[in-house]
BAFI-3210 file (N, C-alpha, C; in Angstrom, 3 decimals, decimal comma, padded with zeros to 6 digits):
// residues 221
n [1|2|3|4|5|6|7|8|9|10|11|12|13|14|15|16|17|18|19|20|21|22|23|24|25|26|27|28|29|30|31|32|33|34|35|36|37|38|39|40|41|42|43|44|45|46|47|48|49|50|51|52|53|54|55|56|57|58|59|60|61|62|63|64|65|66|67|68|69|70|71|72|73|74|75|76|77|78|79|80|81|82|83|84|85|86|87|88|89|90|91|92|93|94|95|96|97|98|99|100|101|102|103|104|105|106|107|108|109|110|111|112|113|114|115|116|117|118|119|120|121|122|123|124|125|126|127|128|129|130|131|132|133|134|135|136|137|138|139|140|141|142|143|144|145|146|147|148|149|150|151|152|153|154|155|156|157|158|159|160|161|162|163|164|165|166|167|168|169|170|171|172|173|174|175|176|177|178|179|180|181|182|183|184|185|186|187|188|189|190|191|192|193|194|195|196|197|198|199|200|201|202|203|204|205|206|207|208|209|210|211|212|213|214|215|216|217|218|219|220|221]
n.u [-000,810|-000,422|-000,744|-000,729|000,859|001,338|003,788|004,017|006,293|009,146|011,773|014,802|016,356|014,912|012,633|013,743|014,371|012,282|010,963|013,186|011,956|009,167|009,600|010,723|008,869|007,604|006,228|005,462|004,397|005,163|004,216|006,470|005,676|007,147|005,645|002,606|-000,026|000,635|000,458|-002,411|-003,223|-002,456|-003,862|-006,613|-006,122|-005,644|-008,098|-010,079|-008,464|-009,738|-008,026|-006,807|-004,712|-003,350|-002,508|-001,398|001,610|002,695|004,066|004,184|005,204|006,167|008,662|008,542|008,927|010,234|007,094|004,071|001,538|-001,413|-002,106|-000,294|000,595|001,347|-000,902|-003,003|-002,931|-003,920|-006,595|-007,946|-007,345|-008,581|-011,255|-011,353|-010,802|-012,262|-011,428|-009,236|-006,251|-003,650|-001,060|001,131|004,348|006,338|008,603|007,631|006,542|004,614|002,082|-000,621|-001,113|-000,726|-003,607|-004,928|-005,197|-006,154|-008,468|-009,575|-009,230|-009,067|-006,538|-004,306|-001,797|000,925|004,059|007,335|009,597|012,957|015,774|015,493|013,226|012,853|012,212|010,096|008,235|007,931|006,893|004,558|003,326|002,553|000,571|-001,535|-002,372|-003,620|-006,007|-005,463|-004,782|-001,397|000,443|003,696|006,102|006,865|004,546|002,376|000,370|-001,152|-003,340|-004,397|-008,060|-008,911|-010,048|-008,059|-005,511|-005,971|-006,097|-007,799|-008,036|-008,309|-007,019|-004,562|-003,967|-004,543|-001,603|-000,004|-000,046|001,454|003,626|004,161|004,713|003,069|001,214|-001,079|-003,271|-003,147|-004,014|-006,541|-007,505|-007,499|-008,926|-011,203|-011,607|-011,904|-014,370|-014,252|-014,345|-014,155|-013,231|-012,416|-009,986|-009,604|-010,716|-009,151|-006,573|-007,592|-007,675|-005,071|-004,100|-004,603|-003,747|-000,993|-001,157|-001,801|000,351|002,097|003,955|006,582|005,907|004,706|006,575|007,882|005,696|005,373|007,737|007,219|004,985|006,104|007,988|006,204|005,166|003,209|002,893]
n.v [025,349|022,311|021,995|020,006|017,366|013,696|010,879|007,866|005,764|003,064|003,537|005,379|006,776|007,097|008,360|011,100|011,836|012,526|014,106|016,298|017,152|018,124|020,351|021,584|022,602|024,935|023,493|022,897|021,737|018,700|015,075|012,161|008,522|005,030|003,006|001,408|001,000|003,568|005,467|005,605|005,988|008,633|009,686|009,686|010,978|013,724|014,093|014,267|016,769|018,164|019,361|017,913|015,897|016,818|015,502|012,235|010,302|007,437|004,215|000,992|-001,791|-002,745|-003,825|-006,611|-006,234|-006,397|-005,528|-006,218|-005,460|-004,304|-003,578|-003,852|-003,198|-000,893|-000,679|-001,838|000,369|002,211|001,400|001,782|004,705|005,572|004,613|006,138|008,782|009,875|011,714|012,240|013,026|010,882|009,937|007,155|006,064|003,963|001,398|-000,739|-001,348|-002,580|-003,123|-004,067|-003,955|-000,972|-000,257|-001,348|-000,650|001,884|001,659|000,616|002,184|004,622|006,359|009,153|009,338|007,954|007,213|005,854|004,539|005,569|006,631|009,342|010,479|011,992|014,743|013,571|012,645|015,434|016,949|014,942|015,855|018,382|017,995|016,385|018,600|019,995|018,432|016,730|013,800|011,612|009,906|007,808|007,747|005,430|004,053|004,582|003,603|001,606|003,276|003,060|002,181|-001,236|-002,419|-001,339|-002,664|-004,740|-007,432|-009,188|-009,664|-012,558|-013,471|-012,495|-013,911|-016,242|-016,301|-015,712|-018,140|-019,887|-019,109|-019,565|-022,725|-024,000|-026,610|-026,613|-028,397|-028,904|-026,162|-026,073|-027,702|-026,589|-024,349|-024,889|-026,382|-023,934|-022,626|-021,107|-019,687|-019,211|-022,561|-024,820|-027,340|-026,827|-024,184|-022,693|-023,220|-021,343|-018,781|-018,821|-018,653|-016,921|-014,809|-015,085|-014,310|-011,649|-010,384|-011,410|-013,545|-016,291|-018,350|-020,265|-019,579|-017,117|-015,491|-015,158|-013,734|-011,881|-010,659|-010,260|-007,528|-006,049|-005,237|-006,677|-009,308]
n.w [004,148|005,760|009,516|011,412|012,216|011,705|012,270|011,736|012,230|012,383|012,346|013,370|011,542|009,115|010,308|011,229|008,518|007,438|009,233|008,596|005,847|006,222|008,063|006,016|004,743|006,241|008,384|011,583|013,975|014,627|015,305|016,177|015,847|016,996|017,485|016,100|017,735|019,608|017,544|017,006|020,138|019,672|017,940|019,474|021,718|020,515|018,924|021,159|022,637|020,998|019,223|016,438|014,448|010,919|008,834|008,381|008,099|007,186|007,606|005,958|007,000|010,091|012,413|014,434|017,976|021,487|022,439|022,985|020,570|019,431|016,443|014,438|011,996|009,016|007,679|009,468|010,888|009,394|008,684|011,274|011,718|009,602|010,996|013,439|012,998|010,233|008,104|008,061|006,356|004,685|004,185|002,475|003,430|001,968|001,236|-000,180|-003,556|-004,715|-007,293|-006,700|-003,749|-003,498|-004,800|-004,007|-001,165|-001,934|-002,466|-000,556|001,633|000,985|000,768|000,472|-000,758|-001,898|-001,234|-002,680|-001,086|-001,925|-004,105|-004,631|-002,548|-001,296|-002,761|-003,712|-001,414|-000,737|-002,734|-002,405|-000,224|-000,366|-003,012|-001,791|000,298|-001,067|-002,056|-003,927|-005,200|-004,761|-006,499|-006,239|-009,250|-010,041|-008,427|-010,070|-011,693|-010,511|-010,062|-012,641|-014,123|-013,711|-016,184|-017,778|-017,385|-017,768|-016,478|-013,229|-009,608|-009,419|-011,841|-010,980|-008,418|-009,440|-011,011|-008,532|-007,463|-008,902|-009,154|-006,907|-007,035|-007,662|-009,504|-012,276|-011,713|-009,345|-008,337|-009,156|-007,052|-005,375|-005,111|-005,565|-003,122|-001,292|-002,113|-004,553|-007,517|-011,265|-010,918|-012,329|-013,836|-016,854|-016,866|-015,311|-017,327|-019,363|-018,383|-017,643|-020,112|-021,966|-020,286|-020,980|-023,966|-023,539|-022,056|-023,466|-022,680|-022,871|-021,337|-018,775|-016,219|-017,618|-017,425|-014,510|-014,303|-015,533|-013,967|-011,674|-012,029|-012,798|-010,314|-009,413|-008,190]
ca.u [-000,105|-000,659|-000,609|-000,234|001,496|001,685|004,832|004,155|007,909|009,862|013,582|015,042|016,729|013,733|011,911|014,360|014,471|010,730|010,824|013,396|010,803|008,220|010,109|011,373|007,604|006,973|005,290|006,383|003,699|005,244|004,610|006,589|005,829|007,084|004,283|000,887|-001,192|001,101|-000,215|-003,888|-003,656|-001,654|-004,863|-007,616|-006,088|-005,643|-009,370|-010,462|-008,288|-010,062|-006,693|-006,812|-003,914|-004,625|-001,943|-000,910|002,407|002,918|005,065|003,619|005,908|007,056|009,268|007,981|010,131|008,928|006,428|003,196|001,031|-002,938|-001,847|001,029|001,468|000,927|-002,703|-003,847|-003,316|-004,699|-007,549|-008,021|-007,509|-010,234|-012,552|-011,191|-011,097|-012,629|-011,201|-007,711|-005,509|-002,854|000,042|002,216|005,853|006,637|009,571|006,636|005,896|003,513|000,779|-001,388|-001,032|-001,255|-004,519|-005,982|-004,954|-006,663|-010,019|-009,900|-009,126|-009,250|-005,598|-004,461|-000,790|001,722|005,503|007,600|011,042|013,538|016,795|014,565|012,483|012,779|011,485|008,895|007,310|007,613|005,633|002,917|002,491|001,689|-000,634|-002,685|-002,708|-004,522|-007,103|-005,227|-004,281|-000,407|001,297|004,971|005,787|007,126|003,175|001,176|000,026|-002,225|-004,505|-005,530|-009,054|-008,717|-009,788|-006,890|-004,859|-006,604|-006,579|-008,450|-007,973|-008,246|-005,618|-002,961|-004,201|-003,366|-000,307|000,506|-000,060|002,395|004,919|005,053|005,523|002,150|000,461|-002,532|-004,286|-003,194|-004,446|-007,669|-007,903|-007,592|-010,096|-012,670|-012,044|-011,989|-015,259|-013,973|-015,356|-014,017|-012,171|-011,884|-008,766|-009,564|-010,842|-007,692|-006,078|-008,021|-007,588|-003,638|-003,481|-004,828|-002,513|000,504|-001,282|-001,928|001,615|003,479|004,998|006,603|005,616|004,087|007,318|007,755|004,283|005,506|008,526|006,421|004,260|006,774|008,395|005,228|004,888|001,704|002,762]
ca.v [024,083|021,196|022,786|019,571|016,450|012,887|010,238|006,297|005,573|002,840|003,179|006,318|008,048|007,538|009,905|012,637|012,060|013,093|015,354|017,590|017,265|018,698|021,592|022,446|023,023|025,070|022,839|022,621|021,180|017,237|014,116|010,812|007,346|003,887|002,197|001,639|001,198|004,914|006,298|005,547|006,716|010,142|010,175|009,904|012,073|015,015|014,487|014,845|017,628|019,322|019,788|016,837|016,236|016,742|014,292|011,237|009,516|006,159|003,032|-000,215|-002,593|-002,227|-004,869|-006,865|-006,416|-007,135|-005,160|-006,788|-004,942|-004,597|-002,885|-004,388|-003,407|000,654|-001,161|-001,765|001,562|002,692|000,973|002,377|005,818|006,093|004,804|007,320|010,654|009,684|012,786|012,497|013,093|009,864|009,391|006,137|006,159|002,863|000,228|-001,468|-000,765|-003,863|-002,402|-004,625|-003,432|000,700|-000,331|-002,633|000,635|003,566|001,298|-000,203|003,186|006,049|007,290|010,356|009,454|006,994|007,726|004,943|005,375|005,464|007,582|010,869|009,722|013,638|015,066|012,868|013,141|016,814|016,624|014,551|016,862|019,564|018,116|016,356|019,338|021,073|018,176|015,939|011,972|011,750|008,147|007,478|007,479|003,316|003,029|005,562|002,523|001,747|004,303|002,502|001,253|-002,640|-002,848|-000,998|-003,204|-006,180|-008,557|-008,765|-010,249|-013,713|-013,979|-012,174|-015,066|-017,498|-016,165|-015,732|-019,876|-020,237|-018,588|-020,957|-023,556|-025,015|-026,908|-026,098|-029,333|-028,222|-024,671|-026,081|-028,441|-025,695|-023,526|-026,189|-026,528|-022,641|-022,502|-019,694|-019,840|-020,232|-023,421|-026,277|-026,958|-026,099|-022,394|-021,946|-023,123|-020,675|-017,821|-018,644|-018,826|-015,558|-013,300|-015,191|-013,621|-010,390|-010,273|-011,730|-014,351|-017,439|-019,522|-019,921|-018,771|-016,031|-014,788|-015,032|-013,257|-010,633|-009,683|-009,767|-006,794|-005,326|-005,202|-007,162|-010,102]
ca.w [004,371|007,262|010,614|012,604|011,190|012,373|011,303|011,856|011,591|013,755|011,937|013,185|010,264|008,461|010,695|010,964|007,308|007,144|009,824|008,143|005,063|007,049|008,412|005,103|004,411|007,423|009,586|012,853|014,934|014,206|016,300|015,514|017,223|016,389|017,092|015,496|019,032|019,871|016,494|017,490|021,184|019,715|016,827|019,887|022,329|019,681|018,731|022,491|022,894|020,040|018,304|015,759|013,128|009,743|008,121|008,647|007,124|008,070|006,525|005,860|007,860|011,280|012,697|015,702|019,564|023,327|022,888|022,244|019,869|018,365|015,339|013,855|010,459|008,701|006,999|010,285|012,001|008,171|009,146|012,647|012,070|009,100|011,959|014,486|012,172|008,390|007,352|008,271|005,074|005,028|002,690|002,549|003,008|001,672|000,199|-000,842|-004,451|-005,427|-007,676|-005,987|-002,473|-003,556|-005,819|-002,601|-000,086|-002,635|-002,827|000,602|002,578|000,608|000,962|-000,885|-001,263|-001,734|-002,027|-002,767|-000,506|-002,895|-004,099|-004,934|-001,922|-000,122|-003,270|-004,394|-000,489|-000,542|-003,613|-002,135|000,849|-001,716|-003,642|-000,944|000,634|-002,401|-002,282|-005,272|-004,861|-005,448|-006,339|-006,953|-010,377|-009,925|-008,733|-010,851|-012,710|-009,574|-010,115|-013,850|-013,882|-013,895|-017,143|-018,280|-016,444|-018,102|-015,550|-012,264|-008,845|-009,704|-012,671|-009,834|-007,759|-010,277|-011,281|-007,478|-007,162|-010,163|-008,362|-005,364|-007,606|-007,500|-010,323|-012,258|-011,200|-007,539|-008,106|-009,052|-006,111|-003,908|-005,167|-005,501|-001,428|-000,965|-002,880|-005,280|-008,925|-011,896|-010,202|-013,366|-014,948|-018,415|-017,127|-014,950|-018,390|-020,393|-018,189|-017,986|-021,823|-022,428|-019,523|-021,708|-024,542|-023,096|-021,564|-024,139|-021,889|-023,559|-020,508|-016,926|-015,878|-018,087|-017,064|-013,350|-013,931|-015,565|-012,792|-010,720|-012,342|-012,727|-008,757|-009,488|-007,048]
c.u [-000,589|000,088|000,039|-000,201|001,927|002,872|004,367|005,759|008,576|011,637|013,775|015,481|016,080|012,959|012,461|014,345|012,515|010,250|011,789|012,741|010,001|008,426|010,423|010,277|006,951|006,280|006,315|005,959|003,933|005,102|005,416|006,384|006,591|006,225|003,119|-000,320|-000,674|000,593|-001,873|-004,250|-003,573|-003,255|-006,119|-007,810|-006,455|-007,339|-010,146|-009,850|-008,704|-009,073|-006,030|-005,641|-004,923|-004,173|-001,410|000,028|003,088|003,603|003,969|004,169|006,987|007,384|009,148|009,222|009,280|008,252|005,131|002,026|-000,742|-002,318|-000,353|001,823|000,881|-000,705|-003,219|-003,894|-003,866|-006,028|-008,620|-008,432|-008,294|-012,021|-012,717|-011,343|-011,157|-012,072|-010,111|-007,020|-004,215|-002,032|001,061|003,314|006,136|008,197|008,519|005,942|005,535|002,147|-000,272|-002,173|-001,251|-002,691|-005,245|-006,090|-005,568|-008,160|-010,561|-010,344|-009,246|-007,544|-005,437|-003,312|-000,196|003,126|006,574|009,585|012,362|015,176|015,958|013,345|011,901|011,762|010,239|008,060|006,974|006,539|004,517|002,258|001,554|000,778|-001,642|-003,014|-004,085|-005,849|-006,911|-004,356|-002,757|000,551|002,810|005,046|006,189|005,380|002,141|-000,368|-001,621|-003,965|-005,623|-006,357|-008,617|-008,831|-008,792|-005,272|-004,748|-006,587|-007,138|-007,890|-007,502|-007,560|-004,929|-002,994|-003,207|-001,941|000,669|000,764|000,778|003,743|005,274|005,036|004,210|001,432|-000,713|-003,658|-004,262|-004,218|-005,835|-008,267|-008,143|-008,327|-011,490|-012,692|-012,225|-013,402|-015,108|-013,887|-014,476|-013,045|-011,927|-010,713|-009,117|-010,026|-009,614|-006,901|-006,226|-007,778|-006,119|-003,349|-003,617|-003,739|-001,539|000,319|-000,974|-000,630|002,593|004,410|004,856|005,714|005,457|005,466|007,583|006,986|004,806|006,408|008,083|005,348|004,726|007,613|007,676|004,843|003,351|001,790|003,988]
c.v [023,440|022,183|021,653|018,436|015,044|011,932|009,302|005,654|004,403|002,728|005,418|007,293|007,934|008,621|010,573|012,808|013,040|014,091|016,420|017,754|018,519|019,989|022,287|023,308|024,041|024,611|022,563|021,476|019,124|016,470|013,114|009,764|005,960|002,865|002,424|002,298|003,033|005,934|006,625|006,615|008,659|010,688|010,796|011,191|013,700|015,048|015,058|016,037|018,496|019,903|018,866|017,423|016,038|015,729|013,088|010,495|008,793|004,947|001,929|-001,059|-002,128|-003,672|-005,295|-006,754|-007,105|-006,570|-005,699|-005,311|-005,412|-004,638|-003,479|-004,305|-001,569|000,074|-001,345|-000,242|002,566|003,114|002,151|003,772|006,137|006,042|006,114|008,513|010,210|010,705|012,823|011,958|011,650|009,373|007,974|006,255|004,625|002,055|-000,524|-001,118|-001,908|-002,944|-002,887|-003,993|-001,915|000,902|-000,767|-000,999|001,879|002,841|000,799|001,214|004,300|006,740|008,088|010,330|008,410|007,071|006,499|005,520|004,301|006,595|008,795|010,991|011,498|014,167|014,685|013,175|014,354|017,302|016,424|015,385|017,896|019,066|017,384|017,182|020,108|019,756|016,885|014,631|012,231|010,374|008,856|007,528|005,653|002,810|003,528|004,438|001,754|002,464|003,755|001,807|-000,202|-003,028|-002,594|-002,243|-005,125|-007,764|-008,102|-009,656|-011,834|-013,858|-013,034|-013,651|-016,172|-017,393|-016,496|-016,989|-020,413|-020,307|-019,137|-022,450|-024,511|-025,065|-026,578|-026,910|-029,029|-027,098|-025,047|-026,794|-027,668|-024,325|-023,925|-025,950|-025,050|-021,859|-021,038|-020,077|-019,040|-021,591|-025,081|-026,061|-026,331|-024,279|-021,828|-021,550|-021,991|-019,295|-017,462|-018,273|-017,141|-014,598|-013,792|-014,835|-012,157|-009,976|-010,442|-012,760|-015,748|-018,744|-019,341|-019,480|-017,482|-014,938|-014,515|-013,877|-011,474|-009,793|-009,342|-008,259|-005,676|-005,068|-005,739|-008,310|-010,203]
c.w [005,666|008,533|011,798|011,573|012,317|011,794|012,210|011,065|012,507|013,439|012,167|012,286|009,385|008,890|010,819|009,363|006,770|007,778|008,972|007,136|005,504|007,469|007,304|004,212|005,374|008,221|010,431|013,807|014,251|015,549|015,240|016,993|016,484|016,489|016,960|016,821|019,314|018,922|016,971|018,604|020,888|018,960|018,028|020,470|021,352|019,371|020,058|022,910|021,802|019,078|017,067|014,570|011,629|008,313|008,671|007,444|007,622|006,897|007,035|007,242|009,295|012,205|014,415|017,005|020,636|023,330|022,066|021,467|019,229|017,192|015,137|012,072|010,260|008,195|008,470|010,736|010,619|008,354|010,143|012,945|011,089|009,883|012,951|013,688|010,363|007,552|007,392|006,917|005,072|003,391|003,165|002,242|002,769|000,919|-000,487|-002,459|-005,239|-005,865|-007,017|-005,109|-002,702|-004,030|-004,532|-001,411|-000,669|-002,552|-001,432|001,485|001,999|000,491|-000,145|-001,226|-000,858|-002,301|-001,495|-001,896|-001,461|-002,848|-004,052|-003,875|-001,478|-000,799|-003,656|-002,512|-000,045|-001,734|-003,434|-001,443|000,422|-001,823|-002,931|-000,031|-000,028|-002,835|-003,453|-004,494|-005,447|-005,353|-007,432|-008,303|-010,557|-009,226|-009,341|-011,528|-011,826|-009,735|-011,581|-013,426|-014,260|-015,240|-018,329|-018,047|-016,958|-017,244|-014,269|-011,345|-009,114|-010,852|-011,260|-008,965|-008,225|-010,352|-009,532|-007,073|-008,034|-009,447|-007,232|-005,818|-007,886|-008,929|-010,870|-012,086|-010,159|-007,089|-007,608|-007,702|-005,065|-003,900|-005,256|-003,528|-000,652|-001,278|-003,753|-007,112|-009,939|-010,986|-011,250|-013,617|-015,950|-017,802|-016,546|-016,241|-019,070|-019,880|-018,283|-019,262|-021,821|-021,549|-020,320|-022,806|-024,660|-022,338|-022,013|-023,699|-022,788|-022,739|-019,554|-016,149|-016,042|-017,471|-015,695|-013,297|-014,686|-014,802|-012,100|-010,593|-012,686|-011,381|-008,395|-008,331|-006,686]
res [x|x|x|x|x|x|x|x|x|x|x|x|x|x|x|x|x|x|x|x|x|x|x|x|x|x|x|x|x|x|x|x|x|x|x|x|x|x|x|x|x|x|x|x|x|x|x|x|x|x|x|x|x|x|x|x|x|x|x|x|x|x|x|x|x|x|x|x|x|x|x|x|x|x|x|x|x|x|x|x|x|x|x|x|x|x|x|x|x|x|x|x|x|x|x|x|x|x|x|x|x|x|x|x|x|x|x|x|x|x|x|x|x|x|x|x|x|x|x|x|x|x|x|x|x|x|x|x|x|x|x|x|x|x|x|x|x|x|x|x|x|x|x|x|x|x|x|x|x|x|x|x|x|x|x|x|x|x|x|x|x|x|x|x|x|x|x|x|x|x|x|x|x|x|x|x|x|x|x|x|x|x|x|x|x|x|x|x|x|x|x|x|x|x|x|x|x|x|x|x|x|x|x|x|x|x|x|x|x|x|x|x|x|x|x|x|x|x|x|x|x]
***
């Protein structure tokens, strides 16, 4: 099992909640910090002292105070610490369960886990520890869905896009106007059209609403 264990936490009874986790696994050797830049310095030092952690479990969102900050979100200090130690193991404790965002974070960074904080939250991250211990990727079961190749998934980037421009209310003559000035390709009406038609195929949705209110439930946007 993990010998030395880091927590990116800034709501306290979240991290005792993860620290008694941790203990209930035998690990002792825990740090927690609440902030990102504090995660970093804790990541360097430990490498200079030759004593480097070997997990990292950090939350997405951490809520700004007086203290100014580099790192301001769990994706940046994500970031950060694949530059500082490429090898360091890193699971996500998250509220965040947008397929999107777990699919963008497994291709962007590599992580090996993502546990969605929830009622069953204890178990499901005592779970992950396991099996990224043993070398195996372990997603929530609310984002398993993540892990499907795209074409399973049948849409790509650009329909979420669209759909995502639906959802703030904006037109599909708008859309196009603003991908024409973004220079991002397909950008006519009729292909926006043609690509909309088909996800309300492939989704079943009566209508550009419909469709919206189906990704949304899909944690797609």
């Amino acid at each position: 099992m993990f010998k030395k264990v880091l927590i990116a936490e800034d709501f306290d009874i979240v991290n005792k909640g993860v620290v008694t986790t941790l203990k209930e696994l035998n690990i002792t050797n825990i740090t927690t910090v609440k902030y990102c830049d504090d995660a970093e310095l804790r990541l360097k030092k430990a490498l200079h002292d030759a004593e480097p952690f070997e997990l990292l479990i950090t939350d997405l969102s951490f809520n700004a105070d007086h203290r100014n900050q580099k790192y301001v979100s769990g994706e940046d200090l994500i970031a950060i610490a694949k530059v500082i130690q490429p090898t360091l193991k890193i699971i996500v404790f998250s509220v965040d369960d947008r397929l999107q965002k777990v699919r963008s974070l497994i291709q962007t960074y590599n992580i090996n886990g993502y546990v969605c904080k929830d009622r069953y939250d204890a178990k499901e991250l005592t779970k992950a520890i396991e099996e990224v211990y043993q070398n195996k990727a372990y997603l929530s079961t609310k984002v398993k869905l993540a892990l499907e190749p795209k074409s399973n998934l049948e849409i790509d980037d650009y329909d979420i896009d669209l759909v995502k421009f639906l959802s703030k209310g904006l037109l599909q003559s708008e859309i196009s106007e603003y991908l024409k000035k973004q220079k991002i390709y397909p950008n006519s009406l009729s292909s926006i059209e043609k690509h909309l038609n088909i996800l309300k195929i492939q989704f079943k949705a009566k209508n550009a609403i419909h469709l919206v209110s189906i990704f949304k439930d899909l944690g797609l946007i």
